[in-house]
N, C-alpha and C positions, 0 to 999 in steps of 0.2 A: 657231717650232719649240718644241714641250715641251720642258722640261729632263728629262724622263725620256729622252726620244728623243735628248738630246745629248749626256747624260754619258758615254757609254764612247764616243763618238766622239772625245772630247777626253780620254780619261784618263792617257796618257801623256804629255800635253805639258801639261796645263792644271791649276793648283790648283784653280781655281774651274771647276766643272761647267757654271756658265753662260756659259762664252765660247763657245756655239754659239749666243745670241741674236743677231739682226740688231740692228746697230749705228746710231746717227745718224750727225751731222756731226763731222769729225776735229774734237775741237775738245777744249782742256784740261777743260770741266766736262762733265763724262762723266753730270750730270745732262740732258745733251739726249739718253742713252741708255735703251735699256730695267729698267723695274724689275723684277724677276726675285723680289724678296721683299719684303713687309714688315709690321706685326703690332707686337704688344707681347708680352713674356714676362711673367709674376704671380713674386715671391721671395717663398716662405713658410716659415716657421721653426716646426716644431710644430703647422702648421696656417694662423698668421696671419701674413697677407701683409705682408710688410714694405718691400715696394719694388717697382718698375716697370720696367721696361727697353720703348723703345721706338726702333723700329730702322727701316733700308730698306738694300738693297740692288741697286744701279744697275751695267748692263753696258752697255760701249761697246767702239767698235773700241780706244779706250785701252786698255782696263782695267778695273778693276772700282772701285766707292765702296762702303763700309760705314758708314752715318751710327748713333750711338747717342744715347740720351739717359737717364741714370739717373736716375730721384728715388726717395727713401724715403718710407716713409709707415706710419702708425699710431706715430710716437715722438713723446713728451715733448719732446725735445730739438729743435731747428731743423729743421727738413728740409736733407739734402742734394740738390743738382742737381751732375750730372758729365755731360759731352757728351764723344764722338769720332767722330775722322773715319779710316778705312784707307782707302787708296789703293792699288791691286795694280796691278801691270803684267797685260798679256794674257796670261800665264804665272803669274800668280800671286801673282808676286815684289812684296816690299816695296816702292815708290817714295815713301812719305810718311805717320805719322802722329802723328795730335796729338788729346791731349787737354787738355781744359780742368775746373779745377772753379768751378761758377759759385757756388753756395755752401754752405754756410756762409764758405767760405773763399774765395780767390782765388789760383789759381794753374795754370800749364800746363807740357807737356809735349811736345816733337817728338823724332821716329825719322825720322830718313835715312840711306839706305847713303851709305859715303863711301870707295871700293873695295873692303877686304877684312873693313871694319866696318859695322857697324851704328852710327851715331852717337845717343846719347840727350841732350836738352839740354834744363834745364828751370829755371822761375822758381817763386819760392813764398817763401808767408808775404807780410805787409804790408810790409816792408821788401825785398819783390820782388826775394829772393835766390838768384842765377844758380848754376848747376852745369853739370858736362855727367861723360859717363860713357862710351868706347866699349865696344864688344863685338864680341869675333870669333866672330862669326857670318855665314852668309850672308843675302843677300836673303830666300832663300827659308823661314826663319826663320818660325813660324807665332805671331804676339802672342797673348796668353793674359790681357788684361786683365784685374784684378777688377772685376766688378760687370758685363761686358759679354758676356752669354750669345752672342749673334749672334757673337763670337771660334769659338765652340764649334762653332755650325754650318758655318761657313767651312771648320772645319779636318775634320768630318765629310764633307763635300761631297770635299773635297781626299783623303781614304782610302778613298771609295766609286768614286772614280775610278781611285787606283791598284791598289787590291786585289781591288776585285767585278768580274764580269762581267754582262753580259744574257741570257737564258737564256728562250726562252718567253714571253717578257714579263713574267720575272721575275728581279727583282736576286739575283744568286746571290755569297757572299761567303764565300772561306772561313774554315770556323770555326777560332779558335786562331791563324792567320796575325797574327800583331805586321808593324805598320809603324812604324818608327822616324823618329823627326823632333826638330829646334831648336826648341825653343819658348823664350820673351820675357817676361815679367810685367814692364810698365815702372813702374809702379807700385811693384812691391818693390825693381826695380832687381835684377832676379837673371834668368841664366837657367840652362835645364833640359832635360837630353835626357828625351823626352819616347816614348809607345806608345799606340799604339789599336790593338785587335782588336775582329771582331765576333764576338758571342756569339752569335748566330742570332735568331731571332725568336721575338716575346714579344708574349701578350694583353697588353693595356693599356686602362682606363678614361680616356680623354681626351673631354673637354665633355661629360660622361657619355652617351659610347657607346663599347661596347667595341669594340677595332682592333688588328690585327697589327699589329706593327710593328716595323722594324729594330732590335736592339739592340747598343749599342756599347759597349766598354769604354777610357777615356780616362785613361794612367795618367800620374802627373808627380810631382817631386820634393812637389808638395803634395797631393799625395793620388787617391786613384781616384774618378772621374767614371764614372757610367751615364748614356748617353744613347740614347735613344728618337727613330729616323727613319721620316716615312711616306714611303713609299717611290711610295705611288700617290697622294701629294699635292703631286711635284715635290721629293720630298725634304725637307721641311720640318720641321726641330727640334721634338719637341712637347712632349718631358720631358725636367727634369735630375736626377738623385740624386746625392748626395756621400755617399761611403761613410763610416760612426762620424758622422755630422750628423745633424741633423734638419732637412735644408734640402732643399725640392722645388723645381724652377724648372717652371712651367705655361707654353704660349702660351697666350694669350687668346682 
């Protein structure tokens, strides 16, 4: 089944627009399920690309996997590698994630609910020093990771299903309508009531050819995000802009 054809079948009950995929075997790694996305995003500062993001995203009768992998690239200094894993229940909801940074440094990070928290628990530094942090929040809480673009789509998917309709064979969304949601940055260790509306639709230059495309506005305690969804390409993230930056996120 297309994920065009299953998102507003699922929009009231499902974060994730692709739990109308046909599933494999019950089974914990939901990689024996369908992969519904995957790609690289380009981080460019001014122009030059300063980092990678490389991703996939797997639906099963579980649940859903969001695998990430971040490196930098064109600095002086070491390269960074940072990996994570989201785990979603078939509703959406948090069941498990973790990040790791492989280096320069060494050090990780897990999110489990643990009833009416969000628990965050994490090691770091050479001297491999423990912490933990709850938070009242719920499951359904949407992570906002730095450096992991694929967060962004996730949560794009999750507003085109509560907010738009299908219309002709076309995503119809209204304009100006705010949906409100919990968002996570575990990373900073903070969170943030968080809004997306969409703005309507906007020409756009992507792998140079120009494409309508959904445009969204992604607003949070650190600032407004513009994002760019094609809508007859299954929904897929194409552009990021951060408002007062000079940072563009590309897929590849």
């Amino acid at each position: 089944m297309k994920l065009s054809r299953c998102l507003f079948a699922y929009a009231c009950t499902l974060t994730l627009v692709v739990s109308g995929f046909a599933a494999a075997k019950d089974k914990e790694n939901e990689h024996e399920g369908q992969k519904v996305d995957s790609g690289s995003f380009g981080v460019f500062i001014g122009g030059h690309r300063v980092g990678t993001e490389t991703f996939s995203i797997y639906q099963s009768q579980n649940g859903s996997v969001i695998e990430s992998e971040f490196k930098t690239e064109g600095s002086a200094a070491p390269a960074a590698t940072q990996d994570s894993e989201m785990r979603l229940t078939g509703s959406g909801e948090i069941r498990r994630y973790d990040w790791r940074e492989l280096s320069p440094g060494k050090s990780q990070l897990t999110i489990v609910p643990n009833d009416q928290f969000l628990m965050q628990k994490w090691i770091a530094g050479p001297q491999e020093k423990e912490g933990e942090q709850p938070y009242l929040l719920p499951p359904s809480t949407a992570i906002l990771d730095d450096y992991f673009f694929v967060h962004r789509e996730v949560l794009a998917w999750k507003f085109l299903g509560m907010a738009c309709k299908q219309e002709k064979g076309q995503v119809q969304c209204p304009v100006k309508q705010r949906v409100k949601f919990a968002t996570l940055n575990p990373h900073q260790h903070s969170s943030a009531p968080g809004t997306m509306v969409a703005l309507g639709r906007e020409k756009a230059v992507v792998k140079g050819t120009e494409q309508e495309l959904i445009k969204l506005e992604l607003t949070t305690d650190s600032g407004t995000w513009y994002l760019w969804v094609d809508d007859h390409d299954q929904f897929k993230l194409m552009r990021i802009s951060i408002e007062g930056e000079n940072t563009e996120v590309l897929r590849d």
